[in-house]
C-alpha positions as CSV (number, residue, x, y, z in Angstrom):
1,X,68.9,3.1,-73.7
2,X,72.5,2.8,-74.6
3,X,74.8,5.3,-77.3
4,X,75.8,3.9,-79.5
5,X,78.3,4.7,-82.6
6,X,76.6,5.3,-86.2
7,X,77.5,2.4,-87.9
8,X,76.2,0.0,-85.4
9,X,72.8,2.1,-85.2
10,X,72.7,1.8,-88.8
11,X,72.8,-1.9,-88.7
12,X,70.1,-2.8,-85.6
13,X,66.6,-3.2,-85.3
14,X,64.4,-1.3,-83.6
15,X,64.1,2.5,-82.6
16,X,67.3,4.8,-83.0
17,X,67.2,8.2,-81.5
18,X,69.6,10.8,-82.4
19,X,70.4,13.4,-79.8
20,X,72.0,16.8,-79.8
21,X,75.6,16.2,-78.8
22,X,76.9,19.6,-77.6
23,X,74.1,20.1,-75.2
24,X,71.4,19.0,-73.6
25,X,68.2,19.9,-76.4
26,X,65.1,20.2,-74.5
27,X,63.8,18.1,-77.5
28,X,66.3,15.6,-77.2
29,X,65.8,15.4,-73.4
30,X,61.5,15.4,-73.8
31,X,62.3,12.5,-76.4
32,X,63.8,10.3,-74.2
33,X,61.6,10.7,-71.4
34,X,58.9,9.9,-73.3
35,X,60.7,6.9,-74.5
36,X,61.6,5.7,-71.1
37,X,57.9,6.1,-69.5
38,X,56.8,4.2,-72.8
39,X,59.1,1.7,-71.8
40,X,60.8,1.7,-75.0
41,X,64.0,0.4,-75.8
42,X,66.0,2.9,-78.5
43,X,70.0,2.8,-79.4
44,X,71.0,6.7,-78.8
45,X,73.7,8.9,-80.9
46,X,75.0,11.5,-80.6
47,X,74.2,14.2,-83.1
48,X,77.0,16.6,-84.5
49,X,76.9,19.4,-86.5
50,X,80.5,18.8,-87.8
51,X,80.2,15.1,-88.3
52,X,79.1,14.7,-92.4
53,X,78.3,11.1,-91.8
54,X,75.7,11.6,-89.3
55,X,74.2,14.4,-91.0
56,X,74.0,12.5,-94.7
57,X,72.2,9.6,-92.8
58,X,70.3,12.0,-90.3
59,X,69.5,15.5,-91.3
60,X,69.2,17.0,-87.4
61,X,68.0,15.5,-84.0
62,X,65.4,12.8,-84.8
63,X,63.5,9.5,-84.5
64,X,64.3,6.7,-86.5
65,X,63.4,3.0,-86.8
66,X,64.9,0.0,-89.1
67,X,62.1,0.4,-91.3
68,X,62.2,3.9,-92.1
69,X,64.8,6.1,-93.2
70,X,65.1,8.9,-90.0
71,X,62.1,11.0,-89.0
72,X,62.1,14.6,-88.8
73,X,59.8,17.1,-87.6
74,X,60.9,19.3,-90.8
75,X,58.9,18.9,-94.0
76,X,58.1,15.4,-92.3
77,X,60.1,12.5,-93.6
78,X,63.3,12.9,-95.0
């Protein structure tokens, strides 16, 4: 797992994660543990409040894949 800026995790393939920024989330942190024991490979970034970019494409912390617009656990998809 590698961070990443938005506009190249926009672009790949595969699994993008998107992480609380200002401090370590416990869901954040659970996320990627589970990730690496799965042995699956996902881009990170960093989520910011502040940032209106990140927050158009991803609402809050969340899983996302090239497939699928980001997941959220609020009122499911987004």
């Amino acid at each position: 797992m590698r961070y990443v800026a938005l506009e190249e995790a926009r672009t790949a393939t595969g699994m993008k994660l998107v992480v609380a920024a200002s401090v370590p989330s416990p869901w954040s942190e659970a996320a990627k543990g589970i990730l690496h024991v799965k042995g699956i490979e996902a881009l990170l970034v960093r989520f910011s409040s502040t940032d209106t970019a990140i927050r158009e494409w991803a609402a809050r912390p969340c899983l996302a894949s090239h497939r699928a617009l980001p997941w959220t656990t609020r009122s499911g998809a987004r």
